[in-house]
C-alpha positions in Angstrom: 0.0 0.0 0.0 1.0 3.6 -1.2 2.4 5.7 2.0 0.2 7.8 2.9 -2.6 5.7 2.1 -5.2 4.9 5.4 -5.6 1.4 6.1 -9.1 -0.6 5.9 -9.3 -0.6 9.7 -8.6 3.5 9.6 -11.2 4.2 7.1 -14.1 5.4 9.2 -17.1 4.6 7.0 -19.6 6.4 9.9 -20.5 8.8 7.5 -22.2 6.9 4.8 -25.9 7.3 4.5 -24.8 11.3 4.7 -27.0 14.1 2.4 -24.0 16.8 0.6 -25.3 19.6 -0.7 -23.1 20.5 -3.9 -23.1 23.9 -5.8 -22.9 23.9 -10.0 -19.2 24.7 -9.5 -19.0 21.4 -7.8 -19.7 19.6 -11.2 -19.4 17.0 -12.6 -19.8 15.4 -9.4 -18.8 12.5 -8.1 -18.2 10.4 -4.9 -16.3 10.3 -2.9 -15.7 14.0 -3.2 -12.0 15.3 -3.3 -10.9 16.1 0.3 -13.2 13.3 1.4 -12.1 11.4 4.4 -12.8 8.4 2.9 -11.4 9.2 -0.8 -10.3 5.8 -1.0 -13.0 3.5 0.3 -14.7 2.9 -3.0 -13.9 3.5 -6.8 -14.6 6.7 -8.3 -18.4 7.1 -9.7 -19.8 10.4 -11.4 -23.6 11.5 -10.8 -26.1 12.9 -12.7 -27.5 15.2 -10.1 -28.3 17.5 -12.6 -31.5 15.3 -13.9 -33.5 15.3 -10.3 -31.8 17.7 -8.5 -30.1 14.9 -6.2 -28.4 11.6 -6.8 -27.4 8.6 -4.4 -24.1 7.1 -4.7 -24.7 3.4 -5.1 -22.3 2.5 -3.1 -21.7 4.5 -0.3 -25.7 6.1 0.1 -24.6 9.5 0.3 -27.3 11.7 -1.0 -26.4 14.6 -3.0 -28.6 17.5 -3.3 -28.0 20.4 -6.1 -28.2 23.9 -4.4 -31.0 25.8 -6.0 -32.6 23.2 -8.0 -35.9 24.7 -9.5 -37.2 21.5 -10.6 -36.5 21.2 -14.1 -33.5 19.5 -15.6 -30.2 21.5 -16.7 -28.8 20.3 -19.7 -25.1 21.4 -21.0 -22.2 22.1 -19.7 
């Protein structure tokens, strides 16, 4: 393992099931977010929050909700 790197047992997976509220600078989103304590714990998947408004990361449950979300789809980029 990578120095630097936490091990399995220091991964502190406490904060799954979480709600993230993400701004459209913060796309295109994924999980875990940079800076996340627990960047390593699962691979890398992009979001489409911008289709509901809020997205759930299949495999951590964190719910991600789009600041100022009127209720209709954004589209572009």
């Amino acid at each position: 393992m990578p120095v630097g790197w936490p091990t399995f047992e220091e991964v502190d997976m406490s904060n799954t099931q979480r709600v993230v509220e993400i701004a459209e600078s913060d796309l295109p989103l994924h999980c875990p977010l940079p800076g996340d304590k627990v960047w390593c714990s699962h691979p890398r998947v992009f979001l489409a929050v911008e289709e509901k408004g809020e997205a759930h990361c299949p495999y951590c449950g964190t719910l991600y909700k789009l600041k100022g979300w009127t209720g209709r789809p954004r589209h572009g980029h």
